[in-house]
Short mmCIF file of the C-alpha atoms (twelve columns), coordinates in Angstrom:
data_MODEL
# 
_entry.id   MODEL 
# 
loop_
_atom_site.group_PDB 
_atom_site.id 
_atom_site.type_symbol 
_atom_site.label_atom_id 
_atom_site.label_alt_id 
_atom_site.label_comp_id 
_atom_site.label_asym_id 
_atom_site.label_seq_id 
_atom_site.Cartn_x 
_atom_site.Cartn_y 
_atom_site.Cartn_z 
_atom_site.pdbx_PDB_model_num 
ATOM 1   C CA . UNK A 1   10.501 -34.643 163.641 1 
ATOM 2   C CA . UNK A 2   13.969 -35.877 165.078 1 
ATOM 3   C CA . UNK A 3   15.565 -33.618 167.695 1 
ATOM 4   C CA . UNK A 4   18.834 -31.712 166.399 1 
ATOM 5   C CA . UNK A 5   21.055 -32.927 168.815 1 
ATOM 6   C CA . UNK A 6   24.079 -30.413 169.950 1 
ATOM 7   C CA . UNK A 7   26.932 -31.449 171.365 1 
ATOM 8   C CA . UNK A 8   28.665 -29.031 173.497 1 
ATOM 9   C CA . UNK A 9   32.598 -29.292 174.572 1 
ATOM 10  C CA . UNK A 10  35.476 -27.327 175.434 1 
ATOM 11  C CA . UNK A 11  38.530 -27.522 173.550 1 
ATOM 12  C CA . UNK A 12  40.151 -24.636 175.830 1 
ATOM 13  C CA . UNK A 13  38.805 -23.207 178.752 1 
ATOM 14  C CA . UNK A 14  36.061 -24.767 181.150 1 
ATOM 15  C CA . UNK A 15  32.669 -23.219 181.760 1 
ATOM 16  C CA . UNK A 16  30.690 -23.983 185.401 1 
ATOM 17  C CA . UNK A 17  27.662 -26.258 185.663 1 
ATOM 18  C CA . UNK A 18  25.186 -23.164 186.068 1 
ATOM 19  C CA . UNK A 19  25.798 -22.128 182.724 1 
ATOM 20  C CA . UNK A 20  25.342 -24.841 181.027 1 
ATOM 21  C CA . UNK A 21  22.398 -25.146 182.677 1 
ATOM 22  C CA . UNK A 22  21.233 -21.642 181.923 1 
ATOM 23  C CA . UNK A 23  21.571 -22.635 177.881 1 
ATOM 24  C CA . UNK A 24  20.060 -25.586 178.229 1 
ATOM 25  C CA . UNK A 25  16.910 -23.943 179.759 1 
ATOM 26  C CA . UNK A 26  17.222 -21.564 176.763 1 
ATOM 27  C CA . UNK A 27  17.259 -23.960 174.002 1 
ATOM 28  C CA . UNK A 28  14.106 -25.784 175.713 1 
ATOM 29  C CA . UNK A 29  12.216 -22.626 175.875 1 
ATOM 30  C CA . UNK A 30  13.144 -21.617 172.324 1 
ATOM 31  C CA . UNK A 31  12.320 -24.934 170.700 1 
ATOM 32  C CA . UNK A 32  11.223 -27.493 173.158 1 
ATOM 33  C CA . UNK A 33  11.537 -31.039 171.766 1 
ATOM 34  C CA . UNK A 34  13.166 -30.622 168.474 1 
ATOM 35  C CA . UNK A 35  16.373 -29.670 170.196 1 
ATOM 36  C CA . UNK A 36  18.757 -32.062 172.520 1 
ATOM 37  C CA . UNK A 37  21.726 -30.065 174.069 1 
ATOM 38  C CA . UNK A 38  24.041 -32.403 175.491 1 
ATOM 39  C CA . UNK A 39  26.921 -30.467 177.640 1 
ATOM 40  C CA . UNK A 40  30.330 -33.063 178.096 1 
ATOM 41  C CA . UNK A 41  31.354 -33.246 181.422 1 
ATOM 42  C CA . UNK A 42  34.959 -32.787 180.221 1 
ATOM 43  C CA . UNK A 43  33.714 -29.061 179.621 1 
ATOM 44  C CA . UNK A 44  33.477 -28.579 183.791 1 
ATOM 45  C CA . UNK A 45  37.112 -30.572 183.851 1 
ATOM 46  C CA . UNK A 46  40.012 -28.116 185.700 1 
ATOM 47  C CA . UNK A 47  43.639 -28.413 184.717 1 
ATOM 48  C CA . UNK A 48  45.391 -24.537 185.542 1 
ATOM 49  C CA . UNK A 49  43.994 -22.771 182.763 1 
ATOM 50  C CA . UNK A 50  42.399 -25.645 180.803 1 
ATOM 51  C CA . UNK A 51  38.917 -27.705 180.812 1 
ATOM 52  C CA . UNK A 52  41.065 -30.905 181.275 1 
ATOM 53  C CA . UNK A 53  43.992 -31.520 180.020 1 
ATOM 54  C CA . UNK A 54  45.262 -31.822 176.429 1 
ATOM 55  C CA . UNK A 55  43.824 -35.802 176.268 1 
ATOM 56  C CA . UNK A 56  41.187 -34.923 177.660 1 
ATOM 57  C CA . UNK A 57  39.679 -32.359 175.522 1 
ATOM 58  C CA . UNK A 58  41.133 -33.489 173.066 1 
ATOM 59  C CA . UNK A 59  39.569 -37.216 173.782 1 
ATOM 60  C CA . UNK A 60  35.999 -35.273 174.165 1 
ATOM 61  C CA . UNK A 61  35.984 -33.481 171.128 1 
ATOM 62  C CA . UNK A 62  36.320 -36.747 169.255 1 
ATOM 63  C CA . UNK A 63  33.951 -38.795 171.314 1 
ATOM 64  C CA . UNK A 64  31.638 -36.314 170.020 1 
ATOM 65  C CA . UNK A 65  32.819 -35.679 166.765 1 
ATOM 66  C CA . UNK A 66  32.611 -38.661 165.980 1 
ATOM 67  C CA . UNK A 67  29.842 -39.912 167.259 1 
ATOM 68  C CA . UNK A 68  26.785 -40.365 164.465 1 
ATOM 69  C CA . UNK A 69  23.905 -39.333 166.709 1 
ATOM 70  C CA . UNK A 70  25.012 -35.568 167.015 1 
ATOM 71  C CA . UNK A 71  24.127 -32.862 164.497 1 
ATOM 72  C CA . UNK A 72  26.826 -30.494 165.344 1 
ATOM 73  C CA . UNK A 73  29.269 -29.247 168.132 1 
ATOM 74  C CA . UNK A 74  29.318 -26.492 169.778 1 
ATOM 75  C CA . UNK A 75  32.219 -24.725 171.496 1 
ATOM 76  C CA . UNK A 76  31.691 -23.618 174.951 1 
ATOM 77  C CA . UNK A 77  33.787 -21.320 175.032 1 
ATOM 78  C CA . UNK A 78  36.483 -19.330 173.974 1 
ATOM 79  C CA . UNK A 79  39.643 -18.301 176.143 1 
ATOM 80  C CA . UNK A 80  43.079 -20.199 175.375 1 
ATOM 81  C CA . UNK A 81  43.875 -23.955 174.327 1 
ATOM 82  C CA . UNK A 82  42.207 -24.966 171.604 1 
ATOM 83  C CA . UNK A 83  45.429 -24.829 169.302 1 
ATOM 84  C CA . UNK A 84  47.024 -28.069 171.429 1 
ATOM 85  C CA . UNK A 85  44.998 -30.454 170.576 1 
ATOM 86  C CA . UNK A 86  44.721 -29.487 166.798 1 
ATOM 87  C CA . UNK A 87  47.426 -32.646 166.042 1 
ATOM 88  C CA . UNK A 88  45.253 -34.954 168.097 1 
ATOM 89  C CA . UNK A 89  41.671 -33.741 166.697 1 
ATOM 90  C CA . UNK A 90  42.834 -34.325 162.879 1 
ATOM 91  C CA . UNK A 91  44.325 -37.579 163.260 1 
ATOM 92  C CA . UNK A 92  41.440 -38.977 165.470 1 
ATOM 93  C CA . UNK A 93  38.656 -37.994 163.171 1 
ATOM 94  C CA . UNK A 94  36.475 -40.744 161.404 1 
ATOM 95  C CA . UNK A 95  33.861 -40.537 158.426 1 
ATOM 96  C CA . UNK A 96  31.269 -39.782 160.906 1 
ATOM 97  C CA . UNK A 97  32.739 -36.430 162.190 1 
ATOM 98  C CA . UNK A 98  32.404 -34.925 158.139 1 
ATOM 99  C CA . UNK A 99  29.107 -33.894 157.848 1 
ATOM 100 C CA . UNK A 100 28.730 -32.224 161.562 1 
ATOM 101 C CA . UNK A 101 28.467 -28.159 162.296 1 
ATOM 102 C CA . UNK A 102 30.916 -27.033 164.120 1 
ATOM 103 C CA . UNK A 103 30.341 -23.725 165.939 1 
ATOM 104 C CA . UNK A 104 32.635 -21.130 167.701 1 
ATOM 105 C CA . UNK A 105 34.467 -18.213 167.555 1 
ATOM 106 C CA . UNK A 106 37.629 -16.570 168.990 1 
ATOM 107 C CA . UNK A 107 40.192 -18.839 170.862 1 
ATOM 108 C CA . UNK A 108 37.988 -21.707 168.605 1 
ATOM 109 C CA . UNK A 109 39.809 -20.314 165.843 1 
ATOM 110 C CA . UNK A 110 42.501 -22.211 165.493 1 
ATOM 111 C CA . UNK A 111 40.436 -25.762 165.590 1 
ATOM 112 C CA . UNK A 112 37.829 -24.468 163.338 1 
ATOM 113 C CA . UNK A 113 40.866 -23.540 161.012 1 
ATOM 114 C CA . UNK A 114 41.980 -26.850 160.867 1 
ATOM 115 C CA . UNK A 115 39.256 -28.716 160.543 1 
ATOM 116 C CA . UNK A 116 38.137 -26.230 157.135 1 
ATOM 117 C CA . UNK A 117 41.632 -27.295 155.858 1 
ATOM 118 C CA . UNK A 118 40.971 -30.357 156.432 1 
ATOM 119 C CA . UNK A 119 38.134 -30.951 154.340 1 
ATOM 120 C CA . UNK A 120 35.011 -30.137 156.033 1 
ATOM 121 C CA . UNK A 121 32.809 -27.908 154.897 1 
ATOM 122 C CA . UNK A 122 30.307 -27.504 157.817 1 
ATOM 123 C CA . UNK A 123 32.108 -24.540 159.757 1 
ATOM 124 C CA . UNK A 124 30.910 -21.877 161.520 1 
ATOM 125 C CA . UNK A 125 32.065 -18.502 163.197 1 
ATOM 126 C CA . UNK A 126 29.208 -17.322 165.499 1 
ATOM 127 C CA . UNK A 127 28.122 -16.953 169.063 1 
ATOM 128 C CA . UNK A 128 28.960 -19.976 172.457 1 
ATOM 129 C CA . UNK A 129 27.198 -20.496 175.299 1 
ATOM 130 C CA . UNK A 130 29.588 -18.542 177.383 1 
ATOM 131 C CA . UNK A 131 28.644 -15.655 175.647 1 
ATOM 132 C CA . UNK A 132 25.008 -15.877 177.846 1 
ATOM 133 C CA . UNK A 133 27.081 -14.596 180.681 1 
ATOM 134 C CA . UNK A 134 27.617 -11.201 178.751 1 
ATOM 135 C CA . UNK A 135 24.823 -8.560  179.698 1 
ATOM 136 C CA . UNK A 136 21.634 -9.520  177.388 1 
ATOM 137 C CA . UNK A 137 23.599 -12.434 176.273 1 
ATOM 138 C CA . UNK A 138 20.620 -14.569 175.918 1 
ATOM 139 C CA . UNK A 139 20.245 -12.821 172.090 1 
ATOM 140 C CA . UNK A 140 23.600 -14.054 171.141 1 
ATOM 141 C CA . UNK A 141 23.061 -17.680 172.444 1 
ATOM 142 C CA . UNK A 142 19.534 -17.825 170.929 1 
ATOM 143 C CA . UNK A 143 21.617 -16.881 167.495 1 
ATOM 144 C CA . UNK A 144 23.172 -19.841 167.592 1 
ATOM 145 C CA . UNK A 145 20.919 -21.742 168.556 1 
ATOM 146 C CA . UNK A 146 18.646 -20.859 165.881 1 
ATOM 147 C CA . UNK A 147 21.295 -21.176 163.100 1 
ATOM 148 C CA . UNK A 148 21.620 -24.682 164.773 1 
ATOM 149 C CA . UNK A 149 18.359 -25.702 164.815 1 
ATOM 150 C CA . UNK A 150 16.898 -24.070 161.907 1 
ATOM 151 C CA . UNK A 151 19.647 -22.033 159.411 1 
ATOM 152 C CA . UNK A 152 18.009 -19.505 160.474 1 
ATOM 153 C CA . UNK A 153 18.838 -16.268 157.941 1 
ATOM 154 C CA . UNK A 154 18.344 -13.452 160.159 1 
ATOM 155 C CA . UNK A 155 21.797 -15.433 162.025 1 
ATOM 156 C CA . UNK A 156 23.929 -13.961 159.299 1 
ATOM 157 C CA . UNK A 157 26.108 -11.202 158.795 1 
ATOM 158 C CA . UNK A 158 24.083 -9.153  156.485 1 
ATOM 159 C CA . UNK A 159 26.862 -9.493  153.351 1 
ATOM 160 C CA . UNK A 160 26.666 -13.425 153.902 1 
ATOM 161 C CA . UNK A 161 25.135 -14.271 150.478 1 
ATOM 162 C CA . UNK A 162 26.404 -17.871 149.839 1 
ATOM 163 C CA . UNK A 163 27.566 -16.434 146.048 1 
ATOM 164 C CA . UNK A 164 31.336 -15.896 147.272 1 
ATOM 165 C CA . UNK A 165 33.030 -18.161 150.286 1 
ATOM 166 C CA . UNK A 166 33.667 -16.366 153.245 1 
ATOM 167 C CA . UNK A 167 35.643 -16.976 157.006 1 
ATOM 168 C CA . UNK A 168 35.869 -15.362 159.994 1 
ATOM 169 C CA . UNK A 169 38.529 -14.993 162.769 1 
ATOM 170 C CA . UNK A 170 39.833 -13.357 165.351 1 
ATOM 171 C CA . UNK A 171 42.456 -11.355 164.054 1 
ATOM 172 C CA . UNK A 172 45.144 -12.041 166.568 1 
ATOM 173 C CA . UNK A 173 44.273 -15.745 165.964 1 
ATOM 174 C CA . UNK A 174 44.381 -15.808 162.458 1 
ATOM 175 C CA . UNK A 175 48.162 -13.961 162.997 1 
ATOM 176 C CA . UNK A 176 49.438 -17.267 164.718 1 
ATOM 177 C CA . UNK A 177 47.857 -19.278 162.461 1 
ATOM 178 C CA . UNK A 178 49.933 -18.288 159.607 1 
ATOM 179 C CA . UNK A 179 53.482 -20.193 159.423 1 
ATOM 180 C CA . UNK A 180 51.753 -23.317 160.428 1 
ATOM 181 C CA . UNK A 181 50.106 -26.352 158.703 1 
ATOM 182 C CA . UNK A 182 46.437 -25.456 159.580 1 
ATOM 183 C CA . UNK A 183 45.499 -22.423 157.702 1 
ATOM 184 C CA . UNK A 184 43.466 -23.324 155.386 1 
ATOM 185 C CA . UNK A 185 43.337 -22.147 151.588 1 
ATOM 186 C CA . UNK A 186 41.391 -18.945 151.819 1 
ATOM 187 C CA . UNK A 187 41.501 -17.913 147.959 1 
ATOM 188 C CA . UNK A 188 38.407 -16.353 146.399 1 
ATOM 189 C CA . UNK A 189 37.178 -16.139 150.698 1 
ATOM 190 C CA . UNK A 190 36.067 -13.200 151.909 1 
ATOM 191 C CA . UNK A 191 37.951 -13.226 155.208 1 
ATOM 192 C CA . UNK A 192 35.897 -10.934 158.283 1 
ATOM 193 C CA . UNK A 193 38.544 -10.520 161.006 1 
ATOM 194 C CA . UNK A 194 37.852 -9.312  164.671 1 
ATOM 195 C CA . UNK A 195 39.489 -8.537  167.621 1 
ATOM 196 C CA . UNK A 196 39.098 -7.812  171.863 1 
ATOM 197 C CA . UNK A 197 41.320 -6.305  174.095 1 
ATOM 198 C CA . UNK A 198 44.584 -5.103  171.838 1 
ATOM 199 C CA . UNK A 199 46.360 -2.247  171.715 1 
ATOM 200 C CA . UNK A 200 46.149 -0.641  168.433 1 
ATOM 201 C CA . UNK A 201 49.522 -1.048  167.574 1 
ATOM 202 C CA . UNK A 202 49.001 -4.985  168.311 1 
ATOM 203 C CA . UNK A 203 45.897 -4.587  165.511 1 
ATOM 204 C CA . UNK A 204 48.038 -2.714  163.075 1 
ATOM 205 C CA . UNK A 205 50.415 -5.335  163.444 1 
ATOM 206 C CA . UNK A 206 48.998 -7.890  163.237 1 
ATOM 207 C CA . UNK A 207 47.242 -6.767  160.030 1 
ATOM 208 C CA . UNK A 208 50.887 -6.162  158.933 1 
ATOM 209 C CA . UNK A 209 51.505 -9.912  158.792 1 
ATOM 210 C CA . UNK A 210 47.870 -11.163 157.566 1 
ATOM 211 C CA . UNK A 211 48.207 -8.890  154.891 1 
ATOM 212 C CA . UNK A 212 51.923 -9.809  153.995 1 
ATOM 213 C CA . UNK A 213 50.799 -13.496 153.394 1 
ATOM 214 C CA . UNK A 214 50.671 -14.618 150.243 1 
ATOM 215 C CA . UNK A 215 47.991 -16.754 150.819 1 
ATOM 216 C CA . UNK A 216 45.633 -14.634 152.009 1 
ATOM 217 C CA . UNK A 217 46.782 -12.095 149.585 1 
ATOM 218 C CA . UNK A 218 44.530 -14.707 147.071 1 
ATOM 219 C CA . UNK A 219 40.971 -13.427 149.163 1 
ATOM 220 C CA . UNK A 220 38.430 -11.989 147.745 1 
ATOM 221 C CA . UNK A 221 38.680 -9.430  150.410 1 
ATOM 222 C CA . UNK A 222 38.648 -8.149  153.611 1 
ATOM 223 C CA . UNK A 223 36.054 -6.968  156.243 1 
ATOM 224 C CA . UNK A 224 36.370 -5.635  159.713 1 
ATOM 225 C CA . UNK A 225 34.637 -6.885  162.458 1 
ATOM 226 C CA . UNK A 226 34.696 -4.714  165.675 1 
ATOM 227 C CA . UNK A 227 37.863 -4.601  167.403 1 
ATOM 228 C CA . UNK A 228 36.583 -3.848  170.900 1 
ATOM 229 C CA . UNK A 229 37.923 -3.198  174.961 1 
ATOM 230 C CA . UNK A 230 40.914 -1.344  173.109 1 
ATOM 231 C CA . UNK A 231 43.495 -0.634  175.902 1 
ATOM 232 C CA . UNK A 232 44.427 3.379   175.879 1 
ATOM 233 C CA . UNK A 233 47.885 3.627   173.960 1 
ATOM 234 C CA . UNK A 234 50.330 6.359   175.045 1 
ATOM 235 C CA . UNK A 235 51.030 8.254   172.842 1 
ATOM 236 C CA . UNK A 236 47.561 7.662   170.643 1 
ATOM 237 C CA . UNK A 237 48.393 5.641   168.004 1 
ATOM 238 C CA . UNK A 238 46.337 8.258   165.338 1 
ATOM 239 C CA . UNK A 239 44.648 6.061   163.299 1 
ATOM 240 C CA . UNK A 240 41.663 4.100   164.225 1 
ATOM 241 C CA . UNK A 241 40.878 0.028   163.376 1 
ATOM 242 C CA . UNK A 242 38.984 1.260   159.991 1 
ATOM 243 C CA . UNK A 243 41.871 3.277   158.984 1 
ATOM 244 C CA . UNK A 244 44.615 0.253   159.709 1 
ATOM 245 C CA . UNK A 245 42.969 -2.271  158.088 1 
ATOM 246 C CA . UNK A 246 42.180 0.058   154.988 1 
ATOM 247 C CA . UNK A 247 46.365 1.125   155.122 1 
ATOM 248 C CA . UNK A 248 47.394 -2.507  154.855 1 
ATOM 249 C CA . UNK A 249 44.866 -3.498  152.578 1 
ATOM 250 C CA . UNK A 250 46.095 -0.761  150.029 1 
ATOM 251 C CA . UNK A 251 49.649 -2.035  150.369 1 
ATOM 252 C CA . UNK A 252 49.145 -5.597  149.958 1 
ATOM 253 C CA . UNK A 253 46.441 -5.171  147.022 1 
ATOM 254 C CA . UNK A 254 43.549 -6.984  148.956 1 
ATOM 255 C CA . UNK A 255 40.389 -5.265  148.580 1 
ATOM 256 C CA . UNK A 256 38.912 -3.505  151.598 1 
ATOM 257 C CA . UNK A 257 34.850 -4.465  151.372 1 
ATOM 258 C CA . UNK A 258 33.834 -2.731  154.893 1 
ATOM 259 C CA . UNK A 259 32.136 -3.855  157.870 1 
ATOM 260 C CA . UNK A 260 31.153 -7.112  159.660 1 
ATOM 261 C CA . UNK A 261 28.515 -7.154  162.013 1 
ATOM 262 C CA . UNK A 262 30.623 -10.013 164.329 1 
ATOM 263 C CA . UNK A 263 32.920 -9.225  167.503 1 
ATOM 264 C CA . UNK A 264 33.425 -9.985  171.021 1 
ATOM 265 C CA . UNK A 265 29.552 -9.179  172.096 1 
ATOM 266 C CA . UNK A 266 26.302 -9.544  171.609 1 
ATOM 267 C CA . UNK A 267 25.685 -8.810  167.994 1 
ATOM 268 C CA . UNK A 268 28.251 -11.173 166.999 1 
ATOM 269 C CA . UNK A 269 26.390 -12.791 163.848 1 
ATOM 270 C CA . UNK A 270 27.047 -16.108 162.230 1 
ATOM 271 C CA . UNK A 271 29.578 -16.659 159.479 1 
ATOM 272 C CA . UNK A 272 29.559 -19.799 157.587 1 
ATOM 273 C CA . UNK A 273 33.062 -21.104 156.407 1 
ATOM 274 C CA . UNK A 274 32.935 -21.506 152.551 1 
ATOM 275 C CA . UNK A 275 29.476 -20.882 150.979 1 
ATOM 276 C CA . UNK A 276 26.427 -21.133 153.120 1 
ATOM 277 C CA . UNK A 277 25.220 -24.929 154.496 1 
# 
């Protein structure tokens, strides 16, 4: 049996040596020979904020993309930056980027966005290897991981059936998204959204705009992730993320389905783009 063989890059922010080591070790103990994790140096690259600068993550994300030996990429991390090199990704790509997994979440948003509206139907919200420095980490990373290697089922958000397309974002993400050329058609999607570290006003306004979109006004439906680390807000906003999202969904006329088991943490599970691989 050939290896899967991951690729692992940073489109935004770096990650240090010792953690890519750290899932490395993991994927070896989980499944030994039948998985090859190859970490791009680029992803240890330091320019202010970024892993590298906009060519070069930009430049590693397509050596890898495009590269035929490598079964799917995985984002390193979240963070800030990925939305720079968008431009530069799409017009680089060649045939043998299409049929590639591509895994993040958060900050990855915006890439994983664009590369959905672009055509390819291999994308996946879920769990990145900087999520092993989180405290029992190790379960998200092995998520992955297993999705990677094997589909695994027991990845999936529970109401991921492969009957209706779904996404997933970060909410705040998904907000500056919208206005630009790479959202990509989300009719007939469930869309999850989840957010880390807003104030609740932020959320409810954010949900404002989502919801106010025509496009999106075309999903399926809605589910809310956990919206997590909220900052206190003075004076309390009185209404809490469940209660927003239901408000604006009842304005815009976008069905409210419920929960999604995916977030900023541990139990962040794995959300196909579309229907499932």
């Amino acid at each position: 049996m050939r290896a899967v063989k991951i690729g692992v890059v940073a489109p935004g922010s770096r990650i240090d040596p010792p953690l890519a080591e750290r899932v490395t070790k993991l994927a070896a103990e989980l499944y030994g020979e039948r998985v090859n994790l190859v970490v791009h140096p680029q992803s240890f690259l330091v320019s202010g904020h970024f892993a590298g600068n906009d060519a070069a993550r930009s430049n590693a994300f397509l050596e890898m993309a495009n590269d035929a030996s490598f079964d799917a990429l995985w984002i390193a991390r979240g963070g800030y930056g990925s939305c720079r090199i968008v431009p530069r990704v799409l017009q680089g790509l060649t045939p043998a980027a299409m049929g590639k997994i591509y895994l993040g979440y958060s900050d990855a948003g915006s890439l994983l966005a664009a590369l959905y509206g672009s055509g390819m139907r291999r994308i996946v919200h879920g769990p990145m290897p900087a999520d092993i420095l989180r405290a029992g980490g190790e379960v998200a990373v092995a998520r992955a991981i297993a999705f990677l290697v094997e589909r695994s089922p027991a990845a999936l958000d529970a109401s991921v059936t492969g009957e209706i397309p779904t996404a997933a974002f970060n909410l705040t993400i998904l907000s500056h998204l919208l206005g630009t050329p790479f959202v990509p058609d989300l009719a007939g999607h469930v869309v999850m959204l989840e957010d880390v570290s807003e104030h609740l006003y932020r959320i409810d306004r954010a949900l404002c705009q989502v919801t106010s979109n025509p496009g999106i006004r075309r999903a399926a439906g809605l589910r809310l992730g956990r919206i997590s680390d909220v900052p206190p807000n003075d004076p309390p906003f009185g209404q809490t993320p469940e209660e927003i999202i239901a408000h604006w969904c009842a304005v815009s006329g976008i069905p409210y389905l419920g929960r999604a088991d995916i977030g900023h943490d541990i139990d962040n599970k794995i959300v196909p783009f579309g229907t499932l691989l």
